[in-house]
C-alpha positions in Angstrom: -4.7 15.0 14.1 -6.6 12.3 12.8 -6.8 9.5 9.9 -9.8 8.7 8.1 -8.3 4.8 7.1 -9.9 1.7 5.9 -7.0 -1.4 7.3 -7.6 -3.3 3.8 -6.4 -0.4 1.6 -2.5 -0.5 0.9 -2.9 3.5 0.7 -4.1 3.9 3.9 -1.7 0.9 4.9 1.3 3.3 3.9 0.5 5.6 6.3 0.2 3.3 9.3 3.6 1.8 8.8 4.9 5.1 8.6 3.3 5.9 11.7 4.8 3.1 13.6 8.1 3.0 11.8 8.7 6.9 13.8 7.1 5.3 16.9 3.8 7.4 16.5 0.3 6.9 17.0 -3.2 9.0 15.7 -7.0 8.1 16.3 -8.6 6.6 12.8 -11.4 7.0 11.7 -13.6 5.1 9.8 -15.2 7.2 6.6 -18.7 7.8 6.4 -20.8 6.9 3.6 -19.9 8.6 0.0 -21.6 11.6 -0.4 -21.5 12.5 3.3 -17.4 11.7 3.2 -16.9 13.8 -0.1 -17.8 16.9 2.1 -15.1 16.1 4.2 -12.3 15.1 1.7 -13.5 16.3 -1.8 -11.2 13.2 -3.5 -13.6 11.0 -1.7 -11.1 8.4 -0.7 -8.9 7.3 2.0 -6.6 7.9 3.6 -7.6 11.4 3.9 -5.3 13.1 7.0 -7.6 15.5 9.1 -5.2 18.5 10.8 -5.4 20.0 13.8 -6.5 23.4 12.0 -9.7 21.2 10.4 -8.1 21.1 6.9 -8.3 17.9 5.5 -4.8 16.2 3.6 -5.5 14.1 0.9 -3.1 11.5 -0.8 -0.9 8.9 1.4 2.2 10.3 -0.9 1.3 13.6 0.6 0.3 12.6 3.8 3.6 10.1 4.9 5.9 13.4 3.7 4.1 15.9 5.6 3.8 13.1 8.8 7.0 12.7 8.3 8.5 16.6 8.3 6.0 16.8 11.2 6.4 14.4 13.7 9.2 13.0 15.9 11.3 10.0 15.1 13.4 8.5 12.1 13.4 10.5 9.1 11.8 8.2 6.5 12.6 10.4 3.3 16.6 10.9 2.7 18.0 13.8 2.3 20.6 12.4 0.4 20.3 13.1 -3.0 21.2 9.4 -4.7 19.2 7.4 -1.8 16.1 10.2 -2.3 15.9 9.4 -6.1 16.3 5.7 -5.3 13.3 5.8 -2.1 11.2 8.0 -4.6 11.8 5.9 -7.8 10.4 3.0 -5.6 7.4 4.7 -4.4 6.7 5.9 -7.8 6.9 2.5 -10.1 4.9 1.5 -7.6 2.4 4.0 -7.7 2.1 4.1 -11.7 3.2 0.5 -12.8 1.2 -1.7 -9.7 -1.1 -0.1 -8.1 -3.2 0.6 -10.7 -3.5 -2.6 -12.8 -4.4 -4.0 -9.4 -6.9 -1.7 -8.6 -8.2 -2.4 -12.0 -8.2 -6.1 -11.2 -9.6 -6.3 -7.8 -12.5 -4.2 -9.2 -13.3 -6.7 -12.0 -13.2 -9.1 -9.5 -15.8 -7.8 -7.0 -18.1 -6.1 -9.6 -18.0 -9.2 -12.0 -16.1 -12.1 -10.6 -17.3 -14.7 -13.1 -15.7 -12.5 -15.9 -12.5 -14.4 -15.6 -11.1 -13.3 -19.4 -11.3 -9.8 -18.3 -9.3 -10.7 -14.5 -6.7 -12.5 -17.0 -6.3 -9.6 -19.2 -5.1 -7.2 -17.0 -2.6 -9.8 -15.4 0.4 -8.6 -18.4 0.7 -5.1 -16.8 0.6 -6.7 -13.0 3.8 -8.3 -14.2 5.1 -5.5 -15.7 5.0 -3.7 -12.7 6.5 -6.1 -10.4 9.4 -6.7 -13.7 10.2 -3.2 -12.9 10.0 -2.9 -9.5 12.4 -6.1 -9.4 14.5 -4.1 -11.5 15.5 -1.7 -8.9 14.2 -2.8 -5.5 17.2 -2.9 -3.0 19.1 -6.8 -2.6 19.6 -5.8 1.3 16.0 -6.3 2.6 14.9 -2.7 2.0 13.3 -1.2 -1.1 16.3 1.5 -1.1 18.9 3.5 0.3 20.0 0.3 2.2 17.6 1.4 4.8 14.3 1.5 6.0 12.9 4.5 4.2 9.0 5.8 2.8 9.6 3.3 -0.1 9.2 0.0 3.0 6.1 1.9 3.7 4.6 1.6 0.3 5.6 -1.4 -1.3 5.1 -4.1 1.0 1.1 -3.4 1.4 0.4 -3.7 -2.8 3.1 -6.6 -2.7 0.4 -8.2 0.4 -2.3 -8.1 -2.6 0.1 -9.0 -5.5 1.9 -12.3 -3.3 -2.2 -13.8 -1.8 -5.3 -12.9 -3.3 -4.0 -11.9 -6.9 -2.0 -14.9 -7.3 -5.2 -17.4 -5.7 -7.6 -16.3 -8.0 -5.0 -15.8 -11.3 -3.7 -19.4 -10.4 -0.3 -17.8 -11.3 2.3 -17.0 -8.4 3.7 -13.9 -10.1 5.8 -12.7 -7.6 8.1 -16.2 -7.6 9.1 -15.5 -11.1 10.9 -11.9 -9.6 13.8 -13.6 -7.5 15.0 -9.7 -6.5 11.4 -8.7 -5.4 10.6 -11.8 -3.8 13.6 -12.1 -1.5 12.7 -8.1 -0.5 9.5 -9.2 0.1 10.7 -12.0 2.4 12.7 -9.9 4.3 10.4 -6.8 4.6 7.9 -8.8 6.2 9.9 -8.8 9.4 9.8 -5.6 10.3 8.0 -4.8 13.1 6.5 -1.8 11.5 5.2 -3.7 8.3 4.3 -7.0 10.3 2.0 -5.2 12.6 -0.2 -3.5 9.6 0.0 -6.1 7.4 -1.9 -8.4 10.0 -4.6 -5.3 10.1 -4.6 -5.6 6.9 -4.9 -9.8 6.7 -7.9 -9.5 9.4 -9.7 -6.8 7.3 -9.8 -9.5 4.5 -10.7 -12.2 6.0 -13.8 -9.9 7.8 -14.8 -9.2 4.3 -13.8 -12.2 2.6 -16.3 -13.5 5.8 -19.0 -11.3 4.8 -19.4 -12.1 1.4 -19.5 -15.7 1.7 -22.7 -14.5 4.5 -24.3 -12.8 1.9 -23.9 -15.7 -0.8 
């Protein structure tokens, strides 16, 4: 099998740490331009699992359950009913209540970064979304279930963009007013499995961040 992944997205970020949190490793590839990749993966976007029958697995929800039904290793979805609901509430605030007002963000900010009332108005539902995640994020250094589940895989790389480059250019350290999430996010940070891809993902930005600044 094989991973079409881009190291600065936190989608494609959940899929590594799964990866490496069940001791596993896959060849990634890099996507080719737009129209070419759509004929590939139809959704157009990474990370976009390609099988060993050729079929082509969209969504890193999708993906890190069937990697993890698949592949040897710890079992990162519980099978227990209260710690599944807990993992998969996790996963799911974050998917509906933080990822998107940050995609939303970070796409005002690279298509029109001088429009700074627009960057500050979607900054409310940012908190929001790290208000409810602090709600219900674990107090024991995982997200849930008191152990490292599919949740540790897909919090900590939105939290990476919510805790830097959010809070630099909102001038507004949003995560420090979550006590709950910011001690998780403490914690999380040393596990080997989020540590090693959230440096992939740190290098990516600086190589862009490096880039832009070239082109300027």
């Amino acid at each position: 099998m094989k991973l079409y992944n881009i190291d600065a997205s936190p989608f494609a970020a959940r899929v590594r740490i799964l990866l490496r949190a069940k001791g596993q490793t896959m060849e990634m590839l890099s996507p080719p331009a737009p129209a070419e990749f759509r004929q590939i993966a139809p959704l157009g976007k990474v990370p976009a699992l390609v099988r060993d029958d050729g079929s082509v697995l969209p969504e890193s929800e999708v993906i890190c359950q069937y990697l993890d039904d698949i592949l040897a290793g710890p079992k990162l979805y519980p099978i227990e009913t209260d710690a599944r609901a807990a993992s998969a509430l996790i996963t799911r605030l974050a998917d509906l209540y933080l990822a998107v007002p940050l995609s939303d963000f970070f796409t005002q900010l690279f298509t029109a970064p001088g429009d700074h009332a627009a960057m500050q108005a979607i900054i409310p539902d940012i908190a929001r979304g790290l208000k409810y995640l602090d709600l219900h994020v674990g107090a024991d250094g995982f997200a849930a279930a008191g152990r490292f589940t599919h949740a540790d895989c897909a919090l900590p790389p939105m939290l990476f963009y919510a805790a830097g480059m959010l809070s630099a250019v909102a001038g507004d350290d949003l995560l420090a007013k979550r006590p709950r999430l910011l001690a998780y996010w403490q914690s999380i940070q040393q596990q080997p499995a989020v540590q090693a891809v959230l440096e992939e993902m740190r290098q990516a930005v600086k190589k862009y961040q490096s880039k832009l600044q070239a082109a300027q």
